[in-house]
N, C-alpha and C positions, 0 to 999 in steps of 0.2 A: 361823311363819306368814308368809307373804307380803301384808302386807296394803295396798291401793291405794285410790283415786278414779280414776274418771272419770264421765261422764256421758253420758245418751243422750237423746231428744226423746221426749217424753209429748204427739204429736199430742191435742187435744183441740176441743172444739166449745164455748166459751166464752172462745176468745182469751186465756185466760193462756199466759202465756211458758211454754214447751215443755221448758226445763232439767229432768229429773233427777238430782240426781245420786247416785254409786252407790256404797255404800263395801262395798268386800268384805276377806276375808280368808283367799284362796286356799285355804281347804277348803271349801268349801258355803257359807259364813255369807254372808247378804247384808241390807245393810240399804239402801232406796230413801228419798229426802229431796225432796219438791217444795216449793221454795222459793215461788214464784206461789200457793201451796195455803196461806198462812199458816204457808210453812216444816215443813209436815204430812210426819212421817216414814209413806208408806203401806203401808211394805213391811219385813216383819223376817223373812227366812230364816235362822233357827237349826241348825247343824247338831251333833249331839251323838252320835257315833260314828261309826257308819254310817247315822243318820238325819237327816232334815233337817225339819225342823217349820217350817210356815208359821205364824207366832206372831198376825200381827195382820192383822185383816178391815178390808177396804175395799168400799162398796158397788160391785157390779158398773157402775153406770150414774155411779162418779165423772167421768169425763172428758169424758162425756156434759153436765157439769152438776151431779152429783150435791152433793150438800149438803157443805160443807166440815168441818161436825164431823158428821159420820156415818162416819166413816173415818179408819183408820190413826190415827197421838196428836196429834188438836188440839191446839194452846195456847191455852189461855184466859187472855186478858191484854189490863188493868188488873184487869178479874175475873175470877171463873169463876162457873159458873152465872149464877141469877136475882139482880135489883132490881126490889124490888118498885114496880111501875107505872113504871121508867124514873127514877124522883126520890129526891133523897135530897137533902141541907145538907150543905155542908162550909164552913167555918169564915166562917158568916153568908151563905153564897153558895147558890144553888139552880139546881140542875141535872138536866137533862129529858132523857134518852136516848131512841134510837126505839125503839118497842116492838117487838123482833123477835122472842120464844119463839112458840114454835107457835099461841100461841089469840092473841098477838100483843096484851098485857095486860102484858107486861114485859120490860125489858131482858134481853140475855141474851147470856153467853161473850166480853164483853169486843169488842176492837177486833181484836186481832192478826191472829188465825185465819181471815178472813174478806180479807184482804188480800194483796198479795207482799212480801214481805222482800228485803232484799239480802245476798247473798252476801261476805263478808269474809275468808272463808280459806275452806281444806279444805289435809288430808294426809294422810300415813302415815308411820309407824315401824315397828320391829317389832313394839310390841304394840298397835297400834289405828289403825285409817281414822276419820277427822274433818269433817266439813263445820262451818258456824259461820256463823249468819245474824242478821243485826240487822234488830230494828222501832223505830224511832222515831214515834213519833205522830207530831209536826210536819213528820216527811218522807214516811212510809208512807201515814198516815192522817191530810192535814191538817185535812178536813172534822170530823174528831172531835177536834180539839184545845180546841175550845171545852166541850165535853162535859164536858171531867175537870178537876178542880183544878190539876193542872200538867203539861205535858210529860215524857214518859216513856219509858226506849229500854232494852227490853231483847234482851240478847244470848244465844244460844243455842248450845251445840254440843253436835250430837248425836255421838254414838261410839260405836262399832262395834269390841267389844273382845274377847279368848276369852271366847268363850260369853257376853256381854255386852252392852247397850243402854245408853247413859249417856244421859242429858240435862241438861248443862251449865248452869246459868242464873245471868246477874249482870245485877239491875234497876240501874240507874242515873238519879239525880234531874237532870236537864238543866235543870232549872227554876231557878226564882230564892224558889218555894214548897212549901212541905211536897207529897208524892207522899203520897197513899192509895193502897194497891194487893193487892191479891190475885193469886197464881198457882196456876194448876191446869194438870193434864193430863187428857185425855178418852183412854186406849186403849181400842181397842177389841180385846181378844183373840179370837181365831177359836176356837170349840167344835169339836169334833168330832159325836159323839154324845152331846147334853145329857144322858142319863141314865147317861151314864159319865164326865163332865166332874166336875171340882169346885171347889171353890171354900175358902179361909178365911181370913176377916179379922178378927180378933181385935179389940172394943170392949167398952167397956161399956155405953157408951149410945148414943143418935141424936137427933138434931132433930127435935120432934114436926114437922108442916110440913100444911098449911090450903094448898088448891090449889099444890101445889110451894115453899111457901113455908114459912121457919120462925117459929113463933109467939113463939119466943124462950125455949121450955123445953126440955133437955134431959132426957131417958128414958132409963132403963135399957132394956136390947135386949127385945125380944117374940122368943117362939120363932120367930116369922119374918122376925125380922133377926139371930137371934143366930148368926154365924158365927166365932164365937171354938174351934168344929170345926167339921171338916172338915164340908160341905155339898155335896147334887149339885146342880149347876145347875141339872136340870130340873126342881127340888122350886119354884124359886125365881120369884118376881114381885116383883122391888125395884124401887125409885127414891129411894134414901135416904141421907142424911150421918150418918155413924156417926161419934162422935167419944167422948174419953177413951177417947182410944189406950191398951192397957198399957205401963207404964214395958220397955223388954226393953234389954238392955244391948247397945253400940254396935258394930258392928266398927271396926278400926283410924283408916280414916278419916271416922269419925263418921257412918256411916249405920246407919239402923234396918232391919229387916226387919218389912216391914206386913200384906203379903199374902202365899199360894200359891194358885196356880193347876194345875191336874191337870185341861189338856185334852186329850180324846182325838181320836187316838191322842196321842202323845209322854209323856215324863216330867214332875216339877213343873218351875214356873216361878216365883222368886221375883222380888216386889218389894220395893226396899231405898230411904227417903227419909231425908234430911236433916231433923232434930231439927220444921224450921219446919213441917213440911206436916205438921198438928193434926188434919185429919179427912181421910175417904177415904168418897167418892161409891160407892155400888155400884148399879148398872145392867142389868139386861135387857132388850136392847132388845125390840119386841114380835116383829122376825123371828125372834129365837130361835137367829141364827148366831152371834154374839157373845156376851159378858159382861164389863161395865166395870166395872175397879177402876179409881177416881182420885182419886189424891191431890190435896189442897187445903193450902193455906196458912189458908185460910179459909172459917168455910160461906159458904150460901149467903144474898146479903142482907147480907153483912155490913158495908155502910157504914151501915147503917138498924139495928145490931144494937149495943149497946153491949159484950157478949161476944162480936163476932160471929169476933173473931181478926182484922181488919183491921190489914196493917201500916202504918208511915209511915216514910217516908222521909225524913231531910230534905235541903235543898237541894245538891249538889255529891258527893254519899254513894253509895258501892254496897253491895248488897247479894247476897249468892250462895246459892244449892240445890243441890243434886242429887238426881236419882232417877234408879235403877238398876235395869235387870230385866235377871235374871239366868237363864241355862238348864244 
């Protein structure tokens, strides 16, 4: 495969910087990366024979303005999801985020996502096209550095590999103080026909959750979370962190398979994560064009959670992920 970068301008009507860039792989495969978009990959053209599957939905009116995690795979980082009311204590210190989720009652999806990154490489070999973007809070988002317990800079590269979507990620502690931190991703997968679409994510329980929140008790699945078979989408009205994941044994370079996805048209879709990412978000949005799998490092709330899966970092220390979706 021939595979390359380059980039083209993503006119828009919100004055973000205009870079896309484009990693392809000279048969059909394309995958689009807007760095200004919180490094938001919005675009994944799959191609798998003679077909080409548009994998991941973006609201039509993103460039217009459109909402930055409504489209293509957010990052959600220092968190993902909700804090409940913004506040939480970290080690005797109290800190107050703005309440930005929708009823606008709690924090929510972290700093990154919502900001531009910078760019620090991109390439090609012969088996995959790269781009690679850093957030530093104290450079990206200095207004939020007071926010979090300590400066935080993570690094990402996305890749574009046969039949392959990589997401690269190494947190690193900048600080001079322990790092609490959670990572997620938000995809949004594009449906075809919901009643021919499907879905299965294998758990056994989820987070009871009291207005998107978690009460701090874990449940075994109800017949209408339990996706441990296959499911059609359009059976489906979730918003929930399913977690105890099954044990399933690792491919070579230690990643798990979490999810498949069966949308139509096209063949399945798997996703593969790295041992850390403990639970996984499942999602219909209410238009009914998408359906989100996303994996977490941690639920949701989890600084305010004492199982909640929050990591720590300490000072000078990296940490690394991966998640792979595969066609």
């Amino acid at each position: 495969m021939n595979f390359n970068v380059r980039t083209r301008r993503a006119d828009n009507g919100v004055g973000l910087d205009p870079t896309v860039y484009v990693l392809e792989d000279g048969g059909g495969s394309v995958a689009e990366v807007w760095p200004a978009l919180g490094f938001n990959c919005i675009r994944w053209l799959a191609a798998r024979g003679e077909q080409t599957i548009d994998v991941l939905y973006s609201d039509p009116a993103l460039f217009q303005g459109g909402r930055p995690t409504r489209s293509g795979i957010p990052v959600l980082f220092p968190f993902p999801n909700r804090i409940r009311e913004g506040r939480f204590v970290w080690e005797g210190n109290t800190y107050q985020l703005p309440l930005n989720d929708p009823v606008q009652k709690n924090a929510i999806h972290g700093f990154a996502c919502r900001v531009p990154w910078r760019v620090i490489g991109s390439g090609a070999d012969g088996e995959s096209a790269w781009v690679t973007g850093e957030f530093r809070c104290s450079v990206d988002a200095p207004a939020s550095l007071a926010l979090w317990p300590a400066d935080h800079q993570l690094r990402l590269t996305l890749r574009l590999g046969k039949g392959t979507l990589r997401l690269e990620a190494e947190v690193h502690n900048t600080d001079t103080k322990s790092l609490p931190f959670g990572l997620g991703y938000h995809p949004y997968f594009r449906l075809g026909d919901g009643e021919e679409s499907q879905v299965e994510v294998p758990a056994r329980k989820y987070w009871a959750l009291e207005a998107n929140l978690p009460t701090g008790q874990r449940v075994e699945v109800d017949p209408s979370r339990d996706l441990e078979s296959v499911r059609r989408v359009g059976d489906l009205h979730l918003d929930d962190v399913l977690t105890d994941l099954p044990a399933r044994p690792a491919r070579i370079d230690g990643l798990i398979e979490r999810a498949t996805i069966r949308a139509a048209p096209g063949g399945p879709m798997r996703l593969f994560c790295s041992p850390a990412f403990r639970e996984m978000v499942v999602f219909t949005p209410p238009h009914r064009e998408a359906f989100c799998v996303e994996p977490y490092t941690c639920t949701t709330d989890a600084v305010n959670l004492p199982e909640g899966g929050l990591l720590v970092l300490p000072p000078g220390q990296t940490w690394s992920a991966v998640v792979e979706l595969w066609v």
